[in-house]
DSSP file (Angstrom, degrees, kcal/mol; ACC not computed):
  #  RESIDUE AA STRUCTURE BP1 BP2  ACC     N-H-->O    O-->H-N    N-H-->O    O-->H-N    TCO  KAPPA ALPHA  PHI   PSI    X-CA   Y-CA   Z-CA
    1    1 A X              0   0    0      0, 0.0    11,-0.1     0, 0.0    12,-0.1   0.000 360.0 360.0 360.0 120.6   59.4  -58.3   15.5
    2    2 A X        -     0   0    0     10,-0.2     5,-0.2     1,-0.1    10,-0.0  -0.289 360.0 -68.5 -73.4 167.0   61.2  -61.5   14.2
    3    3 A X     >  -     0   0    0      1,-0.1     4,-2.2     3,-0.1     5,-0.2   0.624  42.8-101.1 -39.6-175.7   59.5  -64.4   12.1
    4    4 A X  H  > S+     0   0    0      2,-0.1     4,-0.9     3,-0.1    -1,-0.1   0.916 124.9  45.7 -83.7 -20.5   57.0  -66.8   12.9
    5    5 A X  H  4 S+     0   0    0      2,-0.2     4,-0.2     1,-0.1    -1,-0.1   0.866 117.9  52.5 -95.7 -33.3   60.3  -70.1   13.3
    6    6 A X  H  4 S+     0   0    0      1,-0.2    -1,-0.1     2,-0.2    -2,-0.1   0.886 102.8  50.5 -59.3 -30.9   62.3  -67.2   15.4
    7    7 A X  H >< S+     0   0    0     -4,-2.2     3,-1.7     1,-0.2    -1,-0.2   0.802 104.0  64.7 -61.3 -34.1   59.6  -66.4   17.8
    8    8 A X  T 3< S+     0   0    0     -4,-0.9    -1,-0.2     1,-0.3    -2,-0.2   0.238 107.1  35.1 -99.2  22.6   59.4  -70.1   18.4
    9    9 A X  T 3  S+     0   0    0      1,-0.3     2,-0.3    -4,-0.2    -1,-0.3  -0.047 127.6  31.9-129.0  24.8   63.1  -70.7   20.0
   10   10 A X  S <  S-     0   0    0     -3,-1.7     2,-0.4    73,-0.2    -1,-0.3  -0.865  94.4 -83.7-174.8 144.0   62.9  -67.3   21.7
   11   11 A X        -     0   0    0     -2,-0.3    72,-0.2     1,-0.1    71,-0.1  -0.139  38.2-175.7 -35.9  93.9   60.9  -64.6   23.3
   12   12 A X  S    S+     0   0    0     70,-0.5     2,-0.5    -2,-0.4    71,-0.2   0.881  70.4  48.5 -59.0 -54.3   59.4  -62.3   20.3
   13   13 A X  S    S-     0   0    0     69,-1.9    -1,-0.2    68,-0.2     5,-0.1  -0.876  84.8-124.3-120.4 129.9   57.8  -59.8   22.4
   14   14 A X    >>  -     0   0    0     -2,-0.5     4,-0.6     1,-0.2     3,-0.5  -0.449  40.4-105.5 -83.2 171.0   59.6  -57.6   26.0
   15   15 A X  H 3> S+     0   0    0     26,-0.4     4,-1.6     1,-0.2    -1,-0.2   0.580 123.2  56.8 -55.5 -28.6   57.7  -57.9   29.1
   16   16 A X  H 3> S+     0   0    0      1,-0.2     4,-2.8     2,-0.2    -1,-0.2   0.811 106.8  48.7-104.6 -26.0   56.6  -54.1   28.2
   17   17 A X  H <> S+     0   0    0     -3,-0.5     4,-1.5     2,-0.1    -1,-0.2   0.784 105.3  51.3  -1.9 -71.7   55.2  -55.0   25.0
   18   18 A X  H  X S+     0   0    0     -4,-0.6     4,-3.0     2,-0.2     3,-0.4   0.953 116.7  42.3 -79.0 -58.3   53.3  -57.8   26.2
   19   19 A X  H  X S+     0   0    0     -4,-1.6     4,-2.3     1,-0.3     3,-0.4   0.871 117.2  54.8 -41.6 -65.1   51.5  -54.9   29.4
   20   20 A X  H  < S+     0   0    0     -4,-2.8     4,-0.4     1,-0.3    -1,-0.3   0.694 116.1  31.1 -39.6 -68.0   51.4  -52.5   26.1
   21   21 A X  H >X>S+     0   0    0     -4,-1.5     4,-6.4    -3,-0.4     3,-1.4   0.820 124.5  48.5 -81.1 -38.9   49.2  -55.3   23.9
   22   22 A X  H 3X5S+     0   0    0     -4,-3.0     4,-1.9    -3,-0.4     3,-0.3   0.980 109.8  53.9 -60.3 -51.6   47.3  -56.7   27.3
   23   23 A X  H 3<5S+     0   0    0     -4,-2.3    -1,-0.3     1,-0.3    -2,-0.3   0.378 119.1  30.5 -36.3 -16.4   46.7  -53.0   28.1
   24   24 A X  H <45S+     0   0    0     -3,-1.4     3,-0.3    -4,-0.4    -1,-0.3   0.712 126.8  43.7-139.8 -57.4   44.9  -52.3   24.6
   25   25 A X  H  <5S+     0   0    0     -4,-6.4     2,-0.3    -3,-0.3    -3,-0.1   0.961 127.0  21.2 -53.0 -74.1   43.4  -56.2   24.1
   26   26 A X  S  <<S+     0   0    0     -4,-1.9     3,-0.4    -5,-0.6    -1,-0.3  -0.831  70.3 153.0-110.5  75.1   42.1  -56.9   27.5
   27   27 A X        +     0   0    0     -2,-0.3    -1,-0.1    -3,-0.3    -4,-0.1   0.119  65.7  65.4  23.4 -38.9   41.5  -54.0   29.2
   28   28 A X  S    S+     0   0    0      2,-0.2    -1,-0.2     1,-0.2     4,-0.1   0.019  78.7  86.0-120.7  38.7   39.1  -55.0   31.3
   29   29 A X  S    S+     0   0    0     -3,-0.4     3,-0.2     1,-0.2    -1,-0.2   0.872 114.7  20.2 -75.6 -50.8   41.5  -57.5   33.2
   30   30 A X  S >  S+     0   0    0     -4,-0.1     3,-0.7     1,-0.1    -2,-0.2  -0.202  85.4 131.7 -99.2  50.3   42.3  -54.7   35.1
   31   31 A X  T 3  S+     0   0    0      1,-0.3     3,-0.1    -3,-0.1    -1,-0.1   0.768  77.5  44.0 -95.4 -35.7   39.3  -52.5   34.4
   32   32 A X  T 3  S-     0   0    0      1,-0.4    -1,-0.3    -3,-0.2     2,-0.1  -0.178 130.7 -54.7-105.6  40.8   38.6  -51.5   38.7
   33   33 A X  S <  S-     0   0    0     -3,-0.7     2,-3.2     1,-0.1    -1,-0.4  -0.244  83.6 -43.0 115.1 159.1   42.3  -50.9   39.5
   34   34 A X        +     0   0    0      1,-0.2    17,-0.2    -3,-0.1     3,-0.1  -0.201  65.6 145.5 -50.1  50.6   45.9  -52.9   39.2
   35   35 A X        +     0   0    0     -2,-3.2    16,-2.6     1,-0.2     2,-0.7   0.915  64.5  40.7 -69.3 -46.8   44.8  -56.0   40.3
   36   36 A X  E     -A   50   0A   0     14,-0.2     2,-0.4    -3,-0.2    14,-0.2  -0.903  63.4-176.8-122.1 119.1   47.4  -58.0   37.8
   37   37 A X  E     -A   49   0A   0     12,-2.6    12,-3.3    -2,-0.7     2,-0.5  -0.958  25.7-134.8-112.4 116.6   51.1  -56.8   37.2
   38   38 A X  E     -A   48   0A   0     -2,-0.4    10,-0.2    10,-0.3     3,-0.2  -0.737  27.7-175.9 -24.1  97.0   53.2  -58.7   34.7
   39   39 A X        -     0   0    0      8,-3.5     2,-0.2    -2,-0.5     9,-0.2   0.778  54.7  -2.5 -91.7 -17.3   56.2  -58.9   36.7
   40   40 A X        -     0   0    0      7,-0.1     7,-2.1   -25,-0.1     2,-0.6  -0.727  49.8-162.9-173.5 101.5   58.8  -60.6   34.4
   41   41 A X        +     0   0    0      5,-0.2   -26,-0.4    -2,-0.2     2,-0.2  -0.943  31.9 150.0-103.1 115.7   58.9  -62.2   30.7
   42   42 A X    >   -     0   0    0     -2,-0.6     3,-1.6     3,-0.3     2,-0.7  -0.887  48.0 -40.3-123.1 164.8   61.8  -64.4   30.0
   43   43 A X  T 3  S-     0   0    0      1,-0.3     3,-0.1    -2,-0.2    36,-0.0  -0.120 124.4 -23.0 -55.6  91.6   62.8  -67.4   27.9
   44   44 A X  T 3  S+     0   0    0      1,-0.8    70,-0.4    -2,-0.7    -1,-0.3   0.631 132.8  77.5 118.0  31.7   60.4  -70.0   27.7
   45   45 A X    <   +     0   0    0     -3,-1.6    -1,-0.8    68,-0.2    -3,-0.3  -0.938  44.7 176.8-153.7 179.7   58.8  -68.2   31.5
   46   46 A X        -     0   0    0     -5,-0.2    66,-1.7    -2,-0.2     2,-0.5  -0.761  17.2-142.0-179.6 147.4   56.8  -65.2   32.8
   47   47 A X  E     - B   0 111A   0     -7,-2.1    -8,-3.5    64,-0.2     2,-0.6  -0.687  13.7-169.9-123.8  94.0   55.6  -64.2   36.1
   48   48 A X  E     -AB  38 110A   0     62,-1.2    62,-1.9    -2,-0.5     2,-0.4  -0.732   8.1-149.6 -82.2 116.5   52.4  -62.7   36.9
   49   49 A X  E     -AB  37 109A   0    -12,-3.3   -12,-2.6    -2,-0.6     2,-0.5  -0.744   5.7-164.1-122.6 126.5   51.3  -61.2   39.8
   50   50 A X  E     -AB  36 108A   0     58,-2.1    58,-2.4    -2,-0.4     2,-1.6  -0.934  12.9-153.2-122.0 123.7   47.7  -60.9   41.5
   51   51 A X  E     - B   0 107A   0    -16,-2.6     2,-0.6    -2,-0.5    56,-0.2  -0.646  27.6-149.3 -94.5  95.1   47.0  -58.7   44.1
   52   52 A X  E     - B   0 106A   0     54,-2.4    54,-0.9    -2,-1.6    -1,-0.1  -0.430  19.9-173.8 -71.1 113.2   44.1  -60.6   45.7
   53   53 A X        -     0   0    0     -2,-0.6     4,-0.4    52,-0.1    -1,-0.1   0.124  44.2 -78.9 -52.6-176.4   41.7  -58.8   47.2
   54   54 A X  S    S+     0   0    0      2,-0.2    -2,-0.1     1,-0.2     7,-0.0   0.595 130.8  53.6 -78.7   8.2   38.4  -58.8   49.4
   55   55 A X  S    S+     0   0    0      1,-0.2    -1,-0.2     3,-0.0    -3,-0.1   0.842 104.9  51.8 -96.7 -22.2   36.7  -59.7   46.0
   56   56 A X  S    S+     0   0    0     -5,-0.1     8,-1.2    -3,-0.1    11,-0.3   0.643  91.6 101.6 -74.3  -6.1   39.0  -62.6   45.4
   57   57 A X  E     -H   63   0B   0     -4,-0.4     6,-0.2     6,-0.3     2,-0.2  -0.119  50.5-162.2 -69.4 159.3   38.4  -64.3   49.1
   58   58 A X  E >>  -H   62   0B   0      4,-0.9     3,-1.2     1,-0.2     4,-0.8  -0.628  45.7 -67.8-103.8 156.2   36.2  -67.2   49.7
   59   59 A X  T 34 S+     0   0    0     -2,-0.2    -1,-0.2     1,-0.2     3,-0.1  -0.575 125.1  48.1 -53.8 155.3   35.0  -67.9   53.4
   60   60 A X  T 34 S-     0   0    0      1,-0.1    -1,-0.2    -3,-0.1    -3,-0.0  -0.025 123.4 -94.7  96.1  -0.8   37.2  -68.8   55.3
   61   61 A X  T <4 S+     0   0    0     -3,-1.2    44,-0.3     1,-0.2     2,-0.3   0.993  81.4 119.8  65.4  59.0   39.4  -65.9   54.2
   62   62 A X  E  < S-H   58   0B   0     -4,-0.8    -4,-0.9    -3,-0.1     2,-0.4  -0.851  72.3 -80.1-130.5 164.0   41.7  -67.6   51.3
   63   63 A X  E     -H   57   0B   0     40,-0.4    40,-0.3    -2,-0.3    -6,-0.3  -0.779  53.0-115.8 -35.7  90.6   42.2  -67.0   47.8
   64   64 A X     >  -     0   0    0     -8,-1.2     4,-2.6    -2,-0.4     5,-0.2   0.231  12.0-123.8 -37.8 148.1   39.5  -68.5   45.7
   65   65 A X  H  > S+     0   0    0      1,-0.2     4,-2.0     2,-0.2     5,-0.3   0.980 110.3  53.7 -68.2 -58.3   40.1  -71.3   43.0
   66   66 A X  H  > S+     0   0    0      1,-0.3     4,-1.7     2,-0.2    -1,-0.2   0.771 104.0  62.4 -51.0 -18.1   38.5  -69.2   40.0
   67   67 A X  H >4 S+     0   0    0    -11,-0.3     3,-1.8     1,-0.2    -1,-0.3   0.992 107.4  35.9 -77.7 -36.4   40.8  -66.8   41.1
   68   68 A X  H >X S+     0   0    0     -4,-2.6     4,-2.4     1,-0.2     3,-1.8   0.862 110.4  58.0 -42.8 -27.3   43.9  -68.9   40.4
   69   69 A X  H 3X S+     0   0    0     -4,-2.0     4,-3.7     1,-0.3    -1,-0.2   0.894 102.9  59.2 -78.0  -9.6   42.8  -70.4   37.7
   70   70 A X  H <X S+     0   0    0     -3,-1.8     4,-0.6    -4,-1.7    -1,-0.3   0.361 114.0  33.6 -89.2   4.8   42.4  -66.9   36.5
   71   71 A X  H <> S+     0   0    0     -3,-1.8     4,-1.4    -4,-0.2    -1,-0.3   0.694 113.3  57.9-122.8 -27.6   46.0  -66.0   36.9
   72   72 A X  H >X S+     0   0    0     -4,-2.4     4,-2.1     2,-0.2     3,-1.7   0.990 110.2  49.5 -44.2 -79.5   47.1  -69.7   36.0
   73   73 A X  H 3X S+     0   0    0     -4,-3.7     4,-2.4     1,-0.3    -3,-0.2   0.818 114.5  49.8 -41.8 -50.5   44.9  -68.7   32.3
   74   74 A X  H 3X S+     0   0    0     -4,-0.6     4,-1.2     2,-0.2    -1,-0.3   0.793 109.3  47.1 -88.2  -7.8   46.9  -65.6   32.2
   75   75 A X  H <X S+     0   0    0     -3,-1.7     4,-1.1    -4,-1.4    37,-0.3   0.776 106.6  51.2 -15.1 -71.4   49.9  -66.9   32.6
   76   76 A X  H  X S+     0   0    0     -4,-2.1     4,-3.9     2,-0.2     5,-0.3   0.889 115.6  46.4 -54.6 -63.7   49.7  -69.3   30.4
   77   77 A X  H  X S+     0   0    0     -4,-2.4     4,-2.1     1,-0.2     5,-0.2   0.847 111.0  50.3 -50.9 -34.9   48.4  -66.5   27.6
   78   78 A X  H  X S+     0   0    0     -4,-1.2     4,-3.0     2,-0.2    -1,-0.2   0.903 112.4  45.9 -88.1 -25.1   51.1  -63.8   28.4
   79   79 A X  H  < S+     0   0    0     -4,-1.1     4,-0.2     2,-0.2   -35,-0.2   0.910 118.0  45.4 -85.0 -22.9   54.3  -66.5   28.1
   80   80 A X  H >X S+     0   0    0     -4,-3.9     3,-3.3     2,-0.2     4,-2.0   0.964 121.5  41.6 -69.8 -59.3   52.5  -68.0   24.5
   81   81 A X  H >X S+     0   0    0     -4,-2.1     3,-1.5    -5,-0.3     4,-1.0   0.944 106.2  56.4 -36.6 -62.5   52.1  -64.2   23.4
   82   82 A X  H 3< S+     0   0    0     -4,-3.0   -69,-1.9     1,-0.2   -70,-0.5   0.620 117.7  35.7 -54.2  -8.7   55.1  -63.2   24.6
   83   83 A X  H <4 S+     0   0    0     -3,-3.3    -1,-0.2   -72,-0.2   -73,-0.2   0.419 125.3  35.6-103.4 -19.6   56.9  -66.2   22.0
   84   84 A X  H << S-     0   0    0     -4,-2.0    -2,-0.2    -3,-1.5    -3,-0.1   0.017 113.2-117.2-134.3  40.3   54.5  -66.2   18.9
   85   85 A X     <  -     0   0    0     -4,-1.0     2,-1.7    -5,-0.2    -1,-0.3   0.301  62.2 -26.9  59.7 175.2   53.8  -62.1   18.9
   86   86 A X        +     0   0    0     -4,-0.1     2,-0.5    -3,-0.1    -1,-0.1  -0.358  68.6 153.7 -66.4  91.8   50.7  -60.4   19.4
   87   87 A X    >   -     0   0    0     -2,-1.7     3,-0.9     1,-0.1    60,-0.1  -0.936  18.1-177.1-125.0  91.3   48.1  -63.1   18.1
   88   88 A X  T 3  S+     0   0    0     -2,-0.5    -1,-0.1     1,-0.3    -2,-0.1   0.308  81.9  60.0 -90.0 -12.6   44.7  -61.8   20.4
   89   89 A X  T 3   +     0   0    0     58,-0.1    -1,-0.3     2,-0.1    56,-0.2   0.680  69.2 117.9-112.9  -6.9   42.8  -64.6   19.0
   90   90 A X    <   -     0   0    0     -3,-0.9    56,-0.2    56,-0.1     2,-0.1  -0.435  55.9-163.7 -61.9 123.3   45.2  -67.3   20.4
   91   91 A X  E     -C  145   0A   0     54,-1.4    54,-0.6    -2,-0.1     2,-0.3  -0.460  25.1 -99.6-109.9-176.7   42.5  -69.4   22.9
   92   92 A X  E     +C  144   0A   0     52,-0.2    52,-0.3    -2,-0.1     3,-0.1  -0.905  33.0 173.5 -55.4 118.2   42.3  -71.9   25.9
   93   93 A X  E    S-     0   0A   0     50,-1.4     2,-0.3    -2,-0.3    51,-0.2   0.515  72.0  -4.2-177.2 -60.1   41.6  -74.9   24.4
   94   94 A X  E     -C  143   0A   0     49,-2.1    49,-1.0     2,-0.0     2,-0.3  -0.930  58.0-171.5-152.6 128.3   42.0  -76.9   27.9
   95   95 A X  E     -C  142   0A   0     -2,-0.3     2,-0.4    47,-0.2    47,-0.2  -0.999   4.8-175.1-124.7 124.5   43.2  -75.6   31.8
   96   96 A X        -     0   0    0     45,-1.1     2,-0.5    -2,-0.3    45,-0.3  -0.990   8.8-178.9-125.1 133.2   43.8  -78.3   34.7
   97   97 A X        -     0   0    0     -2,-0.4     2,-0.4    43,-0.2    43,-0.3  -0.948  16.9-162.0-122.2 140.4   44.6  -76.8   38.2
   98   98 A X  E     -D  139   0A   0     41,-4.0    41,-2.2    -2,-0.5     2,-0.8  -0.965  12.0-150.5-101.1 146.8   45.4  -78.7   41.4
   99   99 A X  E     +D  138   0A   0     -2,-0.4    39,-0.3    39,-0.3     3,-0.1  -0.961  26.0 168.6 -95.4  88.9   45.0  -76.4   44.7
  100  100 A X        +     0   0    0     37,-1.1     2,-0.3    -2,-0.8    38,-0.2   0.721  64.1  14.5 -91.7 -22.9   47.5  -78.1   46.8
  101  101 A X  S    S-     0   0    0     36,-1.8    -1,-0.2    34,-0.0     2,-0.1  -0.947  82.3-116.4-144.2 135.8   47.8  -75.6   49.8
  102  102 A X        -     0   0    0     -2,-0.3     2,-0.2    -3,-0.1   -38,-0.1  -0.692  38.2-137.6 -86.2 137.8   45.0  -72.5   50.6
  103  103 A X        -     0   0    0    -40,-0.3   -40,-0.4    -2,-0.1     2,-0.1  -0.407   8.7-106.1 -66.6 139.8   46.7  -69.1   50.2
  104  104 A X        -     0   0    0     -2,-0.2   -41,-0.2   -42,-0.2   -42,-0.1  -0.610  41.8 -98.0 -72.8 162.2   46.6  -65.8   52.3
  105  105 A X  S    S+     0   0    0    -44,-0.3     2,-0.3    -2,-0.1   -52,-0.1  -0.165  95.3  72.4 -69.6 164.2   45.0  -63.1   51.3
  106  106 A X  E    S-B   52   0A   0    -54,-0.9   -54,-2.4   -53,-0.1     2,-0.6  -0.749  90.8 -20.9 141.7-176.8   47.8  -61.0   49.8
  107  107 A X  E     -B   51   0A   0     -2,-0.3    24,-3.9   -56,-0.2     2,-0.3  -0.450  45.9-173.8 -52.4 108.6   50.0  -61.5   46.3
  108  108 A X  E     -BE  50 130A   0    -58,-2.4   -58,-2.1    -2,-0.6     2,-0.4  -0.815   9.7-152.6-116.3 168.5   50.2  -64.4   44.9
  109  109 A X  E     -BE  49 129A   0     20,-2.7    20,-3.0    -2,-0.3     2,-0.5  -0.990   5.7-152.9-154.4 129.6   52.8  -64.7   41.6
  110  110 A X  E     -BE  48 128A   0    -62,-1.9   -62,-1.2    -2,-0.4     2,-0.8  -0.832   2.0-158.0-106.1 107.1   52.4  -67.2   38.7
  111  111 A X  E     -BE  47 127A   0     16,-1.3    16,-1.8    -2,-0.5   -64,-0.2  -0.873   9.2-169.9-117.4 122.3   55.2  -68.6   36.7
  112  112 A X  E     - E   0 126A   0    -66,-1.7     2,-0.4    -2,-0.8    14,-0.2  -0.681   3.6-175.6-130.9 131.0   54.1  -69.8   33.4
  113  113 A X  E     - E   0 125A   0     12,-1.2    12,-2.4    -2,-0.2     2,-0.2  -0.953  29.7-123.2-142.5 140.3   56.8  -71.9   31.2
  114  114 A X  E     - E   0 124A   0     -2,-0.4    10,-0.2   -70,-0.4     3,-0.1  -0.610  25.2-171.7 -91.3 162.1   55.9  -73.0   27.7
  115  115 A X  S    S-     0   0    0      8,-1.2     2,-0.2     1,-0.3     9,-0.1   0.502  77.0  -2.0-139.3 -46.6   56.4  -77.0   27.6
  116  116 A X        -     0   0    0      7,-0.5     7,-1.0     2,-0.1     2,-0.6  -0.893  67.9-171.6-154.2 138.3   55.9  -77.3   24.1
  117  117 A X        +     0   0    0     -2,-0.2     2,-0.2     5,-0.2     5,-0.2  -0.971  21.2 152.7-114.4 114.1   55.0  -74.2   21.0
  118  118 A X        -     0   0    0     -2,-0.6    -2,-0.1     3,-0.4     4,-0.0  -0.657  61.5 -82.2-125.7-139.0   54.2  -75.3   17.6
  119  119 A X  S    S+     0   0    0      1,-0.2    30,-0.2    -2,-0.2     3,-0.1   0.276 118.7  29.4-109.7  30.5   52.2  -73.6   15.1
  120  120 A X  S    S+     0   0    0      1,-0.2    26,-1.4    24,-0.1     2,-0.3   0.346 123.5  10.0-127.7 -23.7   48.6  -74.7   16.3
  121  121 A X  E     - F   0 145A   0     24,-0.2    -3,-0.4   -31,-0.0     2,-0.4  -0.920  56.4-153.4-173.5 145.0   48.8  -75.2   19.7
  122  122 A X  E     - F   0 144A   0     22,-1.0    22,-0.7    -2,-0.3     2,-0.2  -0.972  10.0-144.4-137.3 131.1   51.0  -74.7   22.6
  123  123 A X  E     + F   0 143A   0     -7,-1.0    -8,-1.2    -2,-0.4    -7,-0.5  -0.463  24.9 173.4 -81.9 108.9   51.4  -76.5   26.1
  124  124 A X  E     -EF 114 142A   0     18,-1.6    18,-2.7    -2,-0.2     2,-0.3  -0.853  17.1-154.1-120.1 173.4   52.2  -74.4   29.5
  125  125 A X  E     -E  113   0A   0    -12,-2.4   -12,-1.2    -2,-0.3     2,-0.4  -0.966  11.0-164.9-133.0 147.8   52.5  -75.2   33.2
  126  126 A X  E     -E  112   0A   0     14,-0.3    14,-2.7    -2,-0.3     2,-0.3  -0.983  11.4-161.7-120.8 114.9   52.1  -72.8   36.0
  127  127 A X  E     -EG 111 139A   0    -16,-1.8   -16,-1.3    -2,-0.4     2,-0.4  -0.801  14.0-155.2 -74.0 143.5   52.9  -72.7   39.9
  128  128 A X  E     +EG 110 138A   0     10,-2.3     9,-4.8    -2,-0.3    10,-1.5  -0.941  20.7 172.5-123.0 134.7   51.1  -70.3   41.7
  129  129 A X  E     -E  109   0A   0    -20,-3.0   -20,-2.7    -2,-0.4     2,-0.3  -0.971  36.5-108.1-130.3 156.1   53.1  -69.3   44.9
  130  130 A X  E >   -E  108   0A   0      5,-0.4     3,-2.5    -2,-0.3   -22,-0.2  -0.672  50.8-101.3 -86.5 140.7   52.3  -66.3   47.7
  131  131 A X  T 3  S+     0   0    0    -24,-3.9    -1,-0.1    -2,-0.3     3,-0.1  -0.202 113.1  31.4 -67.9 174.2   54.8  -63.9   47.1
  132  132 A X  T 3  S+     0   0    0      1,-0.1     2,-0.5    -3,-0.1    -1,-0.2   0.182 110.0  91.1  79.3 -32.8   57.5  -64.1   49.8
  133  133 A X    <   -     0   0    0     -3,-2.5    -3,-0.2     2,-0.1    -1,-0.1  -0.908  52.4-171.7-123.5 120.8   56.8  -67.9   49.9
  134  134 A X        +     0   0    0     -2,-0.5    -1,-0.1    -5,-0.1    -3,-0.1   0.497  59.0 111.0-103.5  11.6   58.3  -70.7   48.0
  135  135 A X  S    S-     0   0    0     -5,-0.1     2,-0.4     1,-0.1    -5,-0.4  -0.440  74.7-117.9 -52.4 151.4   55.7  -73.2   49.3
  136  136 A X        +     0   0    0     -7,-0.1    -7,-0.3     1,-0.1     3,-0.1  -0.815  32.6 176.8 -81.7 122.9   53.2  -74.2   45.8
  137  137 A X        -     0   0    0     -9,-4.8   -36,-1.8    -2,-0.4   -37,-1.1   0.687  63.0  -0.2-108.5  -5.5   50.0  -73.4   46.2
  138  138 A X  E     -DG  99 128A   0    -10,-1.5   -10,-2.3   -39,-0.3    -1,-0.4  -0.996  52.7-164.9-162.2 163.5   48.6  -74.4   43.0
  139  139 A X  E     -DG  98 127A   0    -41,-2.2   -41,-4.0    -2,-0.3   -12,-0.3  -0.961  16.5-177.3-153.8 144.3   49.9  -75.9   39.9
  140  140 A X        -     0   0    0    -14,-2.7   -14,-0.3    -2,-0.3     2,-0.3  -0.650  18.4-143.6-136.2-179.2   47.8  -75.9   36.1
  141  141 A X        -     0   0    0    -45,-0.3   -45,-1.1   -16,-0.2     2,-0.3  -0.958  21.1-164.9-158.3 128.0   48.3  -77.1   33.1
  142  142 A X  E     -CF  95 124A   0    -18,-2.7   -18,-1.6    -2,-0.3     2,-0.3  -0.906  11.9-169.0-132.6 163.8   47.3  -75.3   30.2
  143  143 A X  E     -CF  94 123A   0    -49,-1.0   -49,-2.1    -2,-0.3   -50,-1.4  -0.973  10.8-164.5-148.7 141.9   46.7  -75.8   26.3
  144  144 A X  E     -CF  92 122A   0    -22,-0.7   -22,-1.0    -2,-0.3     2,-0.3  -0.922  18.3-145.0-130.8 158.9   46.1  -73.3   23.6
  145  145 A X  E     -CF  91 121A   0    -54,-0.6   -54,-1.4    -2,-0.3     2,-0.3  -0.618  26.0-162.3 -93.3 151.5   44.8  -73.2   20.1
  146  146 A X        -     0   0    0    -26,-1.4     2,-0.2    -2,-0.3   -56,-0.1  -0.993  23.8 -99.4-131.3 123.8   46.7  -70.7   18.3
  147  147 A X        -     0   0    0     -2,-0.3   -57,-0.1     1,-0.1   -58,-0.1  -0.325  30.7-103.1 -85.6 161.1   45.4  -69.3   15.1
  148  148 A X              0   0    0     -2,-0.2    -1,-0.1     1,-0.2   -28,-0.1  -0.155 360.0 360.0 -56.5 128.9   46.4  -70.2   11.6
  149  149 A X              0   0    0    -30,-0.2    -1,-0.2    -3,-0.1    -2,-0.1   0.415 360.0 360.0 -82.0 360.0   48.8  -67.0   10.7
């Protein structure tokens, strides 16, 4: 793993890494089955993928907000990890979502871009789209505290 000023102009940690650390940390993200697949960590992105289910629906048969925001939040988490290494204790600090379109039940995939990293806290934004679909169906804004190393 490079230093703490390399990780912050470049991707520290590969996409199989990051599954290894979630797999080990948070566990119980996916605790009833493979509900959320890291699909892709790249510079200064990541894409995360949630296979909503009948537990994520609301009535009316769409996707629920807590469940974006909950794929927005990990977003946000895997694209800071994946830049400043595995730092478990790095939090959410603040999350702002808009809902712009209701989803179908199905995949949805979140791509999370860091905006700004320094060494206490780091700024992302997330689109949530249904896979297949480049319509937005949600967009966040996230901030983490990162702890002192």
């Amino acid at each position: 793993m490079r230093g703490l000023w390399e990780g912050l102009m470049g991707t520290v940690m590969t996409r199989e890494e990051v599954v290894r650390f979630l797999h080990t940390e948070f566990p119980e993200i996916n605790y009833d089955g493979p509900i959320y697949k890291l699909d892709h960590v790249g510079e200064n992105e990541v894409v995360v993928r949630l296979s909503a289910g009948a537990r994520h629906l609301r009535p009316g048969g769409t996707v629920s907000g807590p469940s974006m925001m909950a794929l927005a939040d990990l977003a946000a988490y895997t694209v800071i990890l994946a830049h400043i290494g595995p730092i478990a204790l790095a939090v959410t600090t603040n999350l702002n979502i808009n809902f712009l379109r209701k989803p179908e039940p199905g995949d949805l995939l979140a791509t999370g871009h860091l905006l700004k990293l320094g060494k206490r806290l780091a700024v992302t934004e997330c689109t949530i789209t249904s896979a297949g679909d480049d319509e937005i169906v949600a967009h966040a804004t996230a901030t983490y505290s990162i702890p002192p190393r």
